[in-house]
SEKOL-836914 format. One line per field, with one value per residue (C-alpha): residue number from 1; residue in three letters; x, y, z. Coordinates in steps of 0.02 Angstrom, whole numbers. Example, Ala and Ser with C-alpha at 12.3 -4.5 7.8 and 13.67 -1.06 7.14 Angstrom:
BEGIN
seq <- c(1 | 2)
type <- c(ALA | SER)
u <- c(615 | 684)
v <- c(-225 | -53)
w <- c(390 | 357)
This chain:
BEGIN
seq <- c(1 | 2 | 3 | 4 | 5 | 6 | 7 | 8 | 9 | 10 | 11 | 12 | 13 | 14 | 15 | 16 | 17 | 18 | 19 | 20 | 21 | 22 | 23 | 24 | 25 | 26 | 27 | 28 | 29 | 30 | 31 | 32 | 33 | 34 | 35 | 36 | 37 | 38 | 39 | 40 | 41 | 42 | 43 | 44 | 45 | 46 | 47 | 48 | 49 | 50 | 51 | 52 | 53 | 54 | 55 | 56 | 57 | 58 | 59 | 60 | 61 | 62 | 63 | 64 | 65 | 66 | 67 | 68 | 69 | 70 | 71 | 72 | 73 | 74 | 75 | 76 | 77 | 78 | 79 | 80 | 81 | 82 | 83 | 84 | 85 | 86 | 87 | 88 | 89 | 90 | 91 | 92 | 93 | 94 | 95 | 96 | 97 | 98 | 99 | 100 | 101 | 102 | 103 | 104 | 105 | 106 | 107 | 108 | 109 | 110 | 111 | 112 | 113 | 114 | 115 | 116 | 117 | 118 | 119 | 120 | 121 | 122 | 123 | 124 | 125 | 126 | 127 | 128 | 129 | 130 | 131 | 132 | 133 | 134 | 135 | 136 | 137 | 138 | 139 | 140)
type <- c(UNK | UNK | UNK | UNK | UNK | UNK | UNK | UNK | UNK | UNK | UNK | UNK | UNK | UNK | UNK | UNK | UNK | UNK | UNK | UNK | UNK | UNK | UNK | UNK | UNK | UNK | UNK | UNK | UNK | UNK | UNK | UNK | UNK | UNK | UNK | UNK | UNK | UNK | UNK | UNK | UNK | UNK | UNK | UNK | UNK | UNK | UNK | UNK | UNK | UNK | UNK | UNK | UNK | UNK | UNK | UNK | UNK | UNK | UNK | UNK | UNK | UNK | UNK | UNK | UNK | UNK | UNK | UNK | UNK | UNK | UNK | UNK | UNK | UNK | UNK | UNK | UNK | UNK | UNK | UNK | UNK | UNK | UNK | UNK | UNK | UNK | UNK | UNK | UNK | UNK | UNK | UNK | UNK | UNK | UNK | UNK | UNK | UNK | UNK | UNK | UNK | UNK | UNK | UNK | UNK | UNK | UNK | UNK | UNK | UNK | UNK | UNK | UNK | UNK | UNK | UNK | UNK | UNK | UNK | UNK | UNK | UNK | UNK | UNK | UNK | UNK | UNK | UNK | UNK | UNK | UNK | UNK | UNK | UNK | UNK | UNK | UNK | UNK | UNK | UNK)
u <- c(0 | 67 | 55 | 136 | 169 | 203 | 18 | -37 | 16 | -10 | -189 | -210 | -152 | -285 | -421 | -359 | -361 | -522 | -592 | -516 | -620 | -755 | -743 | -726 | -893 | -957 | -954 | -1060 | -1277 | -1381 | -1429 | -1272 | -1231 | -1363 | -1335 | -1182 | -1143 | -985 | -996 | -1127 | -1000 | -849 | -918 | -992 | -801 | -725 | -853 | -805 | -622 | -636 | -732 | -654 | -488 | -554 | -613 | -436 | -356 | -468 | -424 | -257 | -244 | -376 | -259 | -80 | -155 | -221 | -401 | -573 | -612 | -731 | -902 | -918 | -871 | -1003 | -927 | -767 | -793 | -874 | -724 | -627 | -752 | -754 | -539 | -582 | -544 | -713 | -865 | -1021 | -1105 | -976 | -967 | -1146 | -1100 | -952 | -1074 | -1202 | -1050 | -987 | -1201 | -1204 | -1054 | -1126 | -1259 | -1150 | -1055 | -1203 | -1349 | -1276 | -1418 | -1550 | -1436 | -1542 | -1421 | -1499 | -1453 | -1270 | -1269 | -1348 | -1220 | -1070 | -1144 | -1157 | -1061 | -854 | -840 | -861 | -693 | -606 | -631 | -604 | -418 | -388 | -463 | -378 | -239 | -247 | -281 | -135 | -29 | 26)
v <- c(0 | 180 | 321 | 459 | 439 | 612 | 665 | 506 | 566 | 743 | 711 | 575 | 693 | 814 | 696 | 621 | 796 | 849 | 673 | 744 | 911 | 790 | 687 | 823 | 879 | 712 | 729 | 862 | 844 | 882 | 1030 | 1122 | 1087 | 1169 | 1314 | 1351 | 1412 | 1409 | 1210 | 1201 | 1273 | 1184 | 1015 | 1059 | 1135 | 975 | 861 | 937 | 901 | 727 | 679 | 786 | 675 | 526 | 568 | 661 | 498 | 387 | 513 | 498 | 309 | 328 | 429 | 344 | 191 | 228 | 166 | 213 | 394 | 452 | 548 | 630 | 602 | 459 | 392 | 382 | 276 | 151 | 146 | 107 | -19 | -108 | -95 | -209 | -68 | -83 | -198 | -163 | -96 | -4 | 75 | 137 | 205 | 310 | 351 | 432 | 512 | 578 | 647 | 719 | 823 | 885 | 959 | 1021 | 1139 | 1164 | 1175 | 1221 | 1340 | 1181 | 1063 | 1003 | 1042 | 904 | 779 | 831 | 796 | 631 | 596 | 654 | 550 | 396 | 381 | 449 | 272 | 256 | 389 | 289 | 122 | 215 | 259 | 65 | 2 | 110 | 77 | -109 | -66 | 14 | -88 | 37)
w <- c(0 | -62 | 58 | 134 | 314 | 377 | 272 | 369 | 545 | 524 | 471 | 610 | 724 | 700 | 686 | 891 | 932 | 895 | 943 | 1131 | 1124 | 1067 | 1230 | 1346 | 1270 | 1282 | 1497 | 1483 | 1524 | 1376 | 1476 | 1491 | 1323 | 1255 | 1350 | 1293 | 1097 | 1137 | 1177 | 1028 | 895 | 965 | 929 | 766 | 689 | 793 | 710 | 556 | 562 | 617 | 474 | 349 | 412 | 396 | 214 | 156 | 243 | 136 | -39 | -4 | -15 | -159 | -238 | -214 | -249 | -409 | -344 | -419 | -413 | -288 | -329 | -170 | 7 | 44 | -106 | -33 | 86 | -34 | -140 | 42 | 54 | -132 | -85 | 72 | 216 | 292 | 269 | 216 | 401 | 452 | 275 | 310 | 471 | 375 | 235 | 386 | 447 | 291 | 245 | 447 | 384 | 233 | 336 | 475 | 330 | 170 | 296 | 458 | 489 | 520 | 625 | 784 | 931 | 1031 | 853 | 882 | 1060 | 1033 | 907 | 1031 | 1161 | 1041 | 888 | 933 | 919 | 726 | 723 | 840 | 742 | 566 | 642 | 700 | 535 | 415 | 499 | 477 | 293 | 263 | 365 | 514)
């Protein structure tokens, strides 16, 4: 597998980083979240960076590996998939995560704060588990 490892770490480095804002986020009540824009629009940008690294980590190997171009980020992680990175469920997970970004940056004006807690609260996981796989992958 062709990559470049400093891209690799650099961008792996960002995505642990805001997964930690993410977390500290995460020990909040729904409550004081919401009370707090500051809280609100942390974990929307962080959100935003995590999954934006997981999909430039994903284009990269795309790209150095001379694999199928993708349509769109969704897409991406469905050429990941036909490559073997992920299976099939987990590739819907990415594909939700890759859709929940789309709105968090095109529509940003109609995300349900309570949605994004929800999805702090339940789903960090699906980052965590896209580093281990992808790792695996690429043989890291």
């Amino acid at each position: 597998m062709e990559f470049n490892e400093d891209k690799v770490r650099k961008i792996t480095s960002e995505i642990i980083a805001a997964l930690a804002r993410l977390e500290d986020l995460q020990k909040l009540s729904l409550e004081a979240f919401m009370a707090d824009a500051h809280k609100i629009g942390s974990a929307k940008y962080s959100l935003i960076v995590a999954i934006e690294g997981a999909v430039d980590l994903c284009n990269h190997i795309i790209a150095k590996n001379g694999f199928r171009t993708s349509e769109d980020y969704a897409d991406t992680f469905k050429v990941m998939n036909e490559r073997g990175a992920f299976n099939q469920e987990f590739t819907n997970s990415l594909i939700q995560m890759a859709r929940f970004r789309n709105r968090l940056v095109h529509i940003y004006w109609d995300i349900d704060d309570k949605e994004l807690f929800r999805i702090i609260q339940e789903r960090l996981g699906d980052i965590k588990r896209f580093l281990k796989e992808y790792g695996v992958f690429i043989g890291i």
